[in-house]
C-alpha positions in Angstrom: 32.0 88.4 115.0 34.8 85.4 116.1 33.2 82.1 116.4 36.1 80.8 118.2 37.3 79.3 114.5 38.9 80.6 111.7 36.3 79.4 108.2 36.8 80.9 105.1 33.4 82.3 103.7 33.7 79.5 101.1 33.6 77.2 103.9 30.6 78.9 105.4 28.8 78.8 102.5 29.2 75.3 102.1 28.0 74.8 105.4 24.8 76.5 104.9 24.0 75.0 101.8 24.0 71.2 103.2 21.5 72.8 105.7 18.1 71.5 105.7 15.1 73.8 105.6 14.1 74.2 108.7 17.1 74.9 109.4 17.5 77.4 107.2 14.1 79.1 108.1 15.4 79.1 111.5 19.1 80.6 110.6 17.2 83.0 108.3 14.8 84.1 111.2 18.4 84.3 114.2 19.3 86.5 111.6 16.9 88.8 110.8 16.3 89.2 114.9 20.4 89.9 115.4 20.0 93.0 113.0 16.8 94.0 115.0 19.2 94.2 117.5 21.7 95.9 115.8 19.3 98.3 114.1 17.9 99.3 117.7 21.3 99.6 119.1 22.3 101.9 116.3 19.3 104.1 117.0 19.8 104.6 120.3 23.7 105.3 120.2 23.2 107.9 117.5 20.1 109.3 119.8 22.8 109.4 122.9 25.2 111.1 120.8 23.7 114.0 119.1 24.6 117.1 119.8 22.2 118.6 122.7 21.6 122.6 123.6 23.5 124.8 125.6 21.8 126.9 128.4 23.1 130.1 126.4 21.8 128.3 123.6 17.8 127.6 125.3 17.8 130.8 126.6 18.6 132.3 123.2 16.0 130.6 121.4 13.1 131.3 124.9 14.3 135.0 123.7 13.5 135.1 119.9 10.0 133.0 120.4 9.5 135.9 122.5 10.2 138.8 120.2 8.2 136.7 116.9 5.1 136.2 119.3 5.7 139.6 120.1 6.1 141.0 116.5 2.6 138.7 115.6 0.5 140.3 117.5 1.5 143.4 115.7 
């Protein structure tokens, strides 16, 4: 994340520390909604990205329910 400044993490820590509370409550709550954010975006990337079936694949699998509903009724 660039905040269009370069602060050390010292810095930023001393920043939030001369925060008030409701400030703080309301950093706290930006916060937890950003990784939300991130947490659903992460979801649905990996979702998008899995591997999916190939026709071969489907037709394969159509082929060996077959033969096991086949071999149940045995």
């Amino acid at each position: 994340m660039h905040t269009g400044k370069d602060i050390q993490f010292d810095q930023l820590l001393a920043q939030l520390r001369g925060l008030s509370d409701h400030q703080r409550r309301q950093l706290k709550a930006e916060l937890e909604r950003l990784e939300e954010i991130s947490i659903d975006n992460s979801l649905e990337e990996f979702l998008l990205s899995a591997p999916t079936f190939s026709e071969n694949q489907i037709k394969t699998i159509e082929e060996t329910r077959k033969a096991i509903d086949q071999w149940r009724k045995n």
